[in-house]
C-alpha positions as CSV (number, residue, x, y, z in Angstrom):
1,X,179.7,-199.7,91.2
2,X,181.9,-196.9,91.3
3,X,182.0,-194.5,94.1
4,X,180.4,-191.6,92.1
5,X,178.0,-194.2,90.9
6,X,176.9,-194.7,94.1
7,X,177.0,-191.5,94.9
8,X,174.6,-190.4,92.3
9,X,172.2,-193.3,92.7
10,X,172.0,-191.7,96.8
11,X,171.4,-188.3,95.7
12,X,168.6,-189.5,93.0
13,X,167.5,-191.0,96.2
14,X,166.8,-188.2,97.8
15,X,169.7,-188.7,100.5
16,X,170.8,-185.4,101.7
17,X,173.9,-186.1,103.4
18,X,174.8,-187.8,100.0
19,X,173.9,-183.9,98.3
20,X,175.9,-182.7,100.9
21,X,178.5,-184.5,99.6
22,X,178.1,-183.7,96.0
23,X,177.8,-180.3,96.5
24,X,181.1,-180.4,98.3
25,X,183.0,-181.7,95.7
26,X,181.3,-180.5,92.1
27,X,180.0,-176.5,93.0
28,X,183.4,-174.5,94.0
29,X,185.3,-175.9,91.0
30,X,181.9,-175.2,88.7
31,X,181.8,-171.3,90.1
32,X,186.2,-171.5,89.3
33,X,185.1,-172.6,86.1
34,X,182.3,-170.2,85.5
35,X,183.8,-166.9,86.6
36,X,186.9,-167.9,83.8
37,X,184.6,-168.7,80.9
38,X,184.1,-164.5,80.4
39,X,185.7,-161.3,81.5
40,X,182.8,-160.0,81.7
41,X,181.6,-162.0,84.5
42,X,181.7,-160.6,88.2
43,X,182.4,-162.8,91.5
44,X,178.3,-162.4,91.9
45,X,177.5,-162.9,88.2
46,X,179.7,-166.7,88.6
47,X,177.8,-167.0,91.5
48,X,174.5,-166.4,90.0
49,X,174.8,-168.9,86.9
50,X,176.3,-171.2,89.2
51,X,172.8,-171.5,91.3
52,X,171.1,-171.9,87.8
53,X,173.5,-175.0,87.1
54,X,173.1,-176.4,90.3
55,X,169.3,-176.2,89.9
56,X,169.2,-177.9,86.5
57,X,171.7,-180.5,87.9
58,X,169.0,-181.1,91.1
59,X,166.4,-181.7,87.7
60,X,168.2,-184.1,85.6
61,X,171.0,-185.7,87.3
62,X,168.8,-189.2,87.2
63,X,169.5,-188.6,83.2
64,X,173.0,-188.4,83.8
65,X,174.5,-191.8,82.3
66,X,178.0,-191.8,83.1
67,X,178.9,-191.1,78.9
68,X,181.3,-188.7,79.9
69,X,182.6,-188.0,83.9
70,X,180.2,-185.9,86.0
71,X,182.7,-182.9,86.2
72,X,182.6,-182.9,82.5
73,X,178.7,-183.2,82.3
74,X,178.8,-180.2,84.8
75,X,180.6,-178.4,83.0
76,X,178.7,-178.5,79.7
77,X,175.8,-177.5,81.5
78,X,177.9,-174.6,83.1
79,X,179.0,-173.4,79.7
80,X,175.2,-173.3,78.5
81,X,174.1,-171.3,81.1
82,X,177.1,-169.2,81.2
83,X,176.1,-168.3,77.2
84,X,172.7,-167.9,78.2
85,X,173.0,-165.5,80.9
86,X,175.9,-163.8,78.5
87,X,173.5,-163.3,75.8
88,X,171.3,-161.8,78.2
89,X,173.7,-159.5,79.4
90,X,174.4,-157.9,75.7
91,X,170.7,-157.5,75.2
92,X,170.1,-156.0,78.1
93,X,172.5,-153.8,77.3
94,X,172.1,-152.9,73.5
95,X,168.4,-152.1,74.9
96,X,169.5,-149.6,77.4
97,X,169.6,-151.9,80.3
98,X,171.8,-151.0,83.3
99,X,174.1,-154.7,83.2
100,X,176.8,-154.4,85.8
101,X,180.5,-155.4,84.8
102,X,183.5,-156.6,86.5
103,X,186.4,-154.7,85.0
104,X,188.7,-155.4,87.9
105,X,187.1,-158.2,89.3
106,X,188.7,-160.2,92.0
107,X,190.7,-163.2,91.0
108,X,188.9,-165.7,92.9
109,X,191.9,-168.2,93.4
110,X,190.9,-169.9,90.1
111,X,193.9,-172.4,90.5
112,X,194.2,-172.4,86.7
113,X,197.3,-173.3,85.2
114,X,198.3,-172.4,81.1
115,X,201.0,-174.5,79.9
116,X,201.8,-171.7,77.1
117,X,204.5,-172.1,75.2
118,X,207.7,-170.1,74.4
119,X,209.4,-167.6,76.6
120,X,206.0,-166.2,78.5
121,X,205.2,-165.5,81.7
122,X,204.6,-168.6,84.2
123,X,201.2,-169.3,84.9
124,X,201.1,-167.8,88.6
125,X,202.7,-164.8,86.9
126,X,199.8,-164.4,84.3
127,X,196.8,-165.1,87.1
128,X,199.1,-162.8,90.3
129,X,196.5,-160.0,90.2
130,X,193.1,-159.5,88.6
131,X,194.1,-157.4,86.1
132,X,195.9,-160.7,84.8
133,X,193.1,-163.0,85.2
134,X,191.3,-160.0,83.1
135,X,193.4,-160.3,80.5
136,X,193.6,-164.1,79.9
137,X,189.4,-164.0,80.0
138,X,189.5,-161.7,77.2
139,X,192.5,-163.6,75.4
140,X,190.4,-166.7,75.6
141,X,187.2,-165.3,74.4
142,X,189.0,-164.0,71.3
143,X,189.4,-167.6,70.0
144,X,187.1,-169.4,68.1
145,X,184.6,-172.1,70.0
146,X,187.1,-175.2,69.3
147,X,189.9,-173.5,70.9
148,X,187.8,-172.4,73.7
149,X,186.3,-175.4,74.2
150,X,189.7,-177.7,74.2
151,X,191.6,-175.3,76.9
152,X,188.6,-175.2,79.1
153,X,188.3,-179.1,79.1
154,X,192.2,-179.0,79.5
155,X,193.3,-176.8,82.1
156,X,189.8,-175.3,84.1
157,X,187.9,-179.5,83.9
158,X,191.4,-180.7,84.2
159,X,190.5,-183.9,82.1
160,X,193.2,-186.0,80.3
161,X,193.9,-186.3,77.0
162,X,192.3,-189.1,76.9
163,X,189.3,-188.0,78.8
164,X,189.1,-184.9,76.0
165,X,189.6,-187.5,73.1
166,X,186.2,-189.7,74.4
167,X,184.2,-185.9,75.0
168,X,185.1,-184.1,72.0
169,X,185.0,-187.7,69.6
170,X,188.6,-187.1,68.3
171,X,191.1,-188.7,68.5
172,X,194.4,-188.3,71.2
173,X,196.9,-187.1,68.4
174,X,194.3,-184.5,67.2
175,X,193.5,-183.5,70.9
176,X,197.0,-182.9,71.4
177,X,197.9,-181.2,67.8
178,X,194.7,-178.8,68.2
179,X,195.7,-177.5,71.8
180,X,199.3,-177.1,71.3
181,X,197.8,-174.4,67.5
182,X,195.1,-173.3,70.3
183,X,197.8,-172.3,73.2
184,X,200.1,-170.6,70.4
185,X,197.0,-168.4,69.3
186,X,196.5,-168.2,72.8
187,X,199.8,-166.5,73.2
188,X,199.5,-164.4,70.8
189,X,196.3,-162.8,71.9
190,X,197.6,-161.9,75.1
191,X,201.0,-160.5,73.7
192,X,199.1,-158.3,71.5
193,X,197.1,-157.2,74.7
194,X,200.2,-156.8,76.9
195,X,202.1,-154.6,73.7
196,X,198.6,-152.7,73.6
197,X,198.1,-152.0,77.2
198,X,202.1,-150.9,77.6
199,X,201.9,-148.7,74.8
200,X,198.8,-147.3,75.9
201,X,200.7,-146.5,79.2
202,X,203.6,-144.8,77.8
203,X,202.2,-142.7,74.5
204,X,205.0,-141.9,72.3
């Protein structure tokens, strides 16, 4: 038995140093994970959903398998959440709601690292200041789900190729061929933001 196998049998066990444990290691790289999924998202908003995921985890980790690593099983139900509570957020306010958001929200030491091709800035470049991380939320929320979904699993779950190949049920040539089109489209999104923001600060 592995030592996350054992570690989930003594949590389903009701061992609290054994929760202690798991909170340790799985909820500050779920709220990381969380606060990048949107730019819409606050420090308190990650925060919230996080509590959500963390409860449902509490519910159902004696359903959890071992299909796909635990991380990755977080993860997933991170993402749900995260789209629930998003969802929420935009009816809230296209009924009038009051729904507090983050413009310049914090960069909360994500750690996140984008391989991006071609002459770009480096990664610790693009996340220096908020107003970066900002910018790479909204880039990545203007790609479609696949994209979305293949650079999260890459770079915030930090899974392998070969870990994304058994998740997604593709193979490791397709993996790699449909994050190198995602990262290029990637690029391009957040050129076009940095050429839209820079013109915006010097009108002709």
């Amino acid at each position: 038995m592995s030592l996350e196998s054992e570690l989930i049998s003594s949590c389903c066990r009701g061992d609290s140093l054994a929760w202690d444990e798991f909170f340790a290691l799985h909820y500050a790289p779920t709220a990381r994970f969380i606060f990048q999924l949107s730019p819409e998202f606050s420090k308190e908003d990650a925060e919230e959903i996080c509590q959500e995921v963390f409860l449902s985890v509490i519910k159902n980790l004696s359903s959890f398998h071992g299909a796909s690593q635990l991380q990755t099983w977080i993860f997933r139900i991170a993402s749900n959440k995260a789209r629930d509570f998003r969802e929420k957020q935009h009816a809230a306010k296209r009924g009038g709601g009051k729904v507090p958001l983050s413009l310049h929200a914090e960069d909360p030491e994500t750690g996140m690292t984008l391989d991006v091709p071609g002459n770009f800035p480096e990664p610790g470049e693009i996340l220096a200041n908020a107003e970066s991380a900002q910018q790479v939320g909204v880039a990545l929320e203007q790609l479609n789900q696949p994209c979305r979904e293949v650079i999260h699993l890459r770079y915030f779950a930090d899974l392998s190729y070969e870990e994304i190949s058994r998740e997604l049920e593709l193979n490791q040539k397709t993996v790699s061929s449909r994050l190198s089109k995602c990262l290029d489209q990637l690029e391009k999104n957040l050129l076009l933001i940095f050429a839209r923001e820079k013109k915006a600060s010097f009108p002709v």
